[in-house]
N, C-alpha and C positions, 0 to 999 in steps of 0.2 A: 139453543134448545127451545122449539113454542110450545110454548104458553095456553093456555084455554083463557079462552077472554070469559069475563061473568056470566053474559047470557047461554056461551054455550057448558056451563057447570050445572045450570040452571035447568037445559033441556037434561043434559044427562041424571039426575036427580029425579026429576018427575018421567022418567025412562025413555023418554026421545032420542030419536039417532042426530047423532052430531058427527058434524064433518071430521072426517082423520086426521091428526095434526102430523105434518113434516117437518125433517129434522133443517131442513134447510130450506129456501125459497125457491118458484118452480121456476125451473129454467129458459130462458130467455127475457123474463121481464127486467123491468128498471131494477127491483127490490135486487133478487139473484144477481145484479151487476155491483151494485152496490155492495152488499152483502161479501162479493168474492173482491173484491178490489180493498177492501177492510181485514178479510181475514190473510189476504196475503202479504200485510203488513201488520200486524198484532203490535202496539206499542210503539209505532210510530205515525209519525202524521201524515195524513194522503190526502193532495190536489184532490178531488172528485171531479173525473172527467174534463180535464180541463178542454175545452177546444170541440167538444161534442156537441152538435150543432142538434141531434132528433133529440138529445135529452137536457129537458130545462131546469131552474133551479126550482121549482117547486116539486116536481116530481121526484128530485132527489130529497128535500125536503123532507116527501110522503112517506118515501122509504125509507129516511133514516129513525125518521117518527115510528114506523110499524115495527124494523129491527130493535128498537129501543122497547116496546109495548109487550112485543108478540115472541120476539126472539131472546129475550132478557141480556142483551148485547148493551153494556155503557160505552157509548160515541161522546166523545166531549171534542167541540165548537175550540181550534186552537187559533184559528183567525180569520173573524171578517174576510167577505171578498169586498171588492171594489172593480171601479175599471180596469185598472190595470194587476190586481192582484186576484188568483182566485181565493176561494176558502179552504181551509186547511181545518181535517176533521182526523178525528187518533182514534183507533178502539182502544181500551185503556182496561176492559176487563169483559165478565159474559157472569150471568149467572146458571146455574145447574141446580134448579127448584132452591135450595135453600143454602146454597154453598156457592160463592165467589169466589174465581180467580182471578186474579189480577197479572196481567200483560205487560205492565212493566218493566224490565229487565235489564240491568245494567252490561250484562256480557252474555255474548252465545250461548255459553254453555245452561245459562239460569234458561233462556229461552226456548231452549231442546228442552229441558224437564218441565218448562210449563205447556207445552206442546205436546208431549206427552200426557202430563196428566190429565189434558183437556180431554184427549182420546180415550182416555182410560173412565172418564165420567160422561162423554157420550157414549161409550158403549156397557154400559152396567144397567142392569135394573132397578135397582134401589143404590142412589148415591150416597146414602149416609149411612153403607156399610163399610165403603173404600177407607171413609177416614175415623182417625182417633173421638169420639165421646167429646164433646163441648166444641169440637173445631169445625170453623163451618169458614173459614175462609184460605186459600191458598198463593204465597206470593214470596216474594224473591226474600221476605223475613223468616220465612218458617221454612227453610231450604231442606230440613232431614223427615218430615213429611212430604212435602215434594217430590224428596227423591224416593218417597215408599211407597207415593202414589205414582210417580213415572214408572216405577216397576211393575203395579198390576198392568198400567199402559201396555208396557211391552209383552206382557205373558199373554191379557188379550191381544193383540195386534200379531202375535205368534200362535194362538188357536185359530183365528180368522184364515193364515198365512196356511196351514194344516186342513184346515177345510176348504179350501179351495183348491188345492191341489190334490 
């Protein structure tokens, strides 16, 4: 989910137009490569690019700095590269304004209901209606909100499913 960096809270406040924020990065750059090579593995660790020769390690670098700032995406560093090893980086969780999920997951099944839920709080308006009163984080401990919140997942992703056809 992005984020508004300071200065543009800032423009919007004193009524200036601020750029539109996107739920994902634009398609074709490093970030968008990056970005999709992360979430196709949630909770476990990924080579970045091993053997890609147009994209260097600072640019990935940039992008994983801007997904962690701008995208509220936790990337956690699971090993040094060297010459002969590359780096091994994990998504390990994402935030949704004031509510974390965490990516972790010991069996498929916890990992469908947290793929879910995620869907279910990118697509809502106000996130801190989905869930219960003091709870502001989601993970493979709290599994019977999980699956309350995998459920509106599915009833949206079923109105989506209805309006397109």
């Amino acid at each position: 989910m992005r984020l508004l960096s300071v200065a543009q809270i800032k423009r919007k406040l004193k009524g200036r137009k601020c750029r539109a924020l996107q739920p994902k990065p634009v398609e074709g750059s490093v970030m968008r490569a990056v970005y999709d090579e992360l979430m196709n593995s949630m909770g476990k660790p990924v080579e970045l690019f091993k053997g890609k020769d147009k994209i260097t390690a600072g640019s990935i670098h940039q992008a994983l700095n801007k997904l962690k700032l701008y995208y509220g995406l936790d990337i956690r560093l699971i090993r040094h590269g060297s010459t002969y090893q590359t780096t091994l980086h994990c998504l390990v969780g994402e935030w949704f304004g004031s509510i974390y999920i965490d990516y972790t997951a010991e069996t498929e099944e916890q990992m469908d209901l947290i793929a879910e839920a995620r869907y279910a709080l990118q697509h809502t308006e106000r996130v801190e209606n989905i869930l219960p009163a003091g709870v502001n984080r989601l993970s493979k401990e709290s599994i019977e909100i999980l699956e309350r919140v995998a459920a509106k997942g599915r009833e949206l992703a079923a109105k989506h499913l209805k309006r397109g056809s």
